[in-house]
N, C-alpha and C positions, 0 to 999 in steps of 0.2 A: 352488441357489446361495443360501447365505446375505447378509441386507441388508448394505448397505456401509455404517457408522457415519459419523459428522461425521468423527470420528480417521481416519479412514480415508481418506477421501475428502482430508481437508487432511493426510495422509503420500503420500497417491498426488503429493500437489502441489506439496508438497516437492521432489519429486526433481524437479521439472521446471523450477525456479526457482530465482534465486540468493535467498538468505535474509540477513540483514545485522542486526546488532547496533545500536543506537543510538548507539555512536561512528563506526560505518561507517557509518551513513547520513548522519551531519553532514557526515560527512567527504565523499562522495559531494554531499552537496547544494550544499555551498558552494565546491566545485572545480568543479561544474557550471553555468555561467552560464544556460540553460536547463531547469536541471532543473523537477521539478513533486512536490508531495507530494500525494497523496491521500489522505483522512481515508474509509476507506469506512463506516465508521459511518452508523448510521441519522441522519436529520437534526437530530432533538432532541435528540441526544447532543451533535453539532456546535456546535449552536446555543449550548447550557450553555457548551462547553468545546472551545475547538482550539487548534491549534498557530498561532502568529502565521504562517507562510508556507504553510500548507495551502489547499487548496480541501477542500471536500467537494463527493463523489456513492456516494451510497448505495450496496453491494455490487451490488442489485437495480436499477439504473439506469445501468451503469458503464458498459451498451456502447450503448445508447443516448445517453450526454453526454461521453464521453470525448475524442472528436474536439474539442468544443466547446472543449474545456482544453487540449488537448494534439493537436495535428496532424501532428508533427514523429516518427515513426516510429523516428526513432535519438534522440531525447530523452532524460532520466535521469528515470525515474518511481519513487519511493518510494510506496510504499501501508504503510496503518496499520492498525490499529483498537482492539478494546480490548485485546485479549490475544494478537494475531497471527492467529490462523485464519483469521479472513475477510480477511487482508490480503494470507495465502497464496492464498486461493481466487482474488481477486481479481490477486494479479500472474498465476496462470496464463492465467487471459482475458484479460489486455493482452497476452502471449505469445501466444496463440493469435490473438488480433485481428491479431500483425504487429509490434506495438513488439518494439524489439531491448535496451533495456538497462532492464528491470524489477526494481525492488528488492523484494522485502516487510520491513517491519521487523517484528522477530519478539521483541519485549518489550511490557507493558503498556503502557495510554496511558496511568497514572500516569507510568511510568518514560521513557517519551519524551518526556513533556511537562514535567517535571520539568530534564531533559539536553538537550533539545534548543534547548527557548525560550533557555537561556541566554545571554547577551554577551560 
């Protein structure tokens, strides 16, 4: 059996996830009065640079502090990061934790941070 590549592993994750554009996620965040964004970007990236309404927790920490954020099971949780793959990786582990309405935003975090912070 051949190795399963990063691509691979974030197409297998795909299919288990809804995936959503940077207009669907505004749209999604701000119809949802408890929603929550997650930045899973490592922390120094965060630190530089985030979205005004994100929290950060790192991909590698997600299931360990995630309750901390977000305890509400039917929540709206958007996940991020720089270029979508680990936002993918990461909504499937909120899925498999049990949360019911998981987004990943599947654009760069130039381009949602650019579209999103906006007024």
């Amino acid at each position: 059996m051949p190795i399963k590549t990063a691509a691979d592993i974030i197409g297998e994750a795909r299919q288990h996830i809804n995936c959503v554009d940077v207009q669907q996620a505004k749209e999604l965040f701000h119809s949802n009065e408890n929603a929550v964004i997650i930045d899973v970007r490592e922390a120094d990236k965060a630190k530089s640079s985030k979205l005004n309404d994100s929290v950060n927790i790192s991909r590698g920490l997600l299931e360990m502090k995630v309750t901390g954020v977000c305890s509400n099971p039917g929540a709206v949780i958007l996940t991020h990061c720089g270029g979508g793959g680990r936002a993918c990786l990461a909504a499937r582990t909120l899925v498999e934790m049990g949360y019911q309405n998981v987004y990943a935003i599947t654009a760069s975090y130039d381009s949602i941070k650019v579209h999103f912070d906006q007024t």
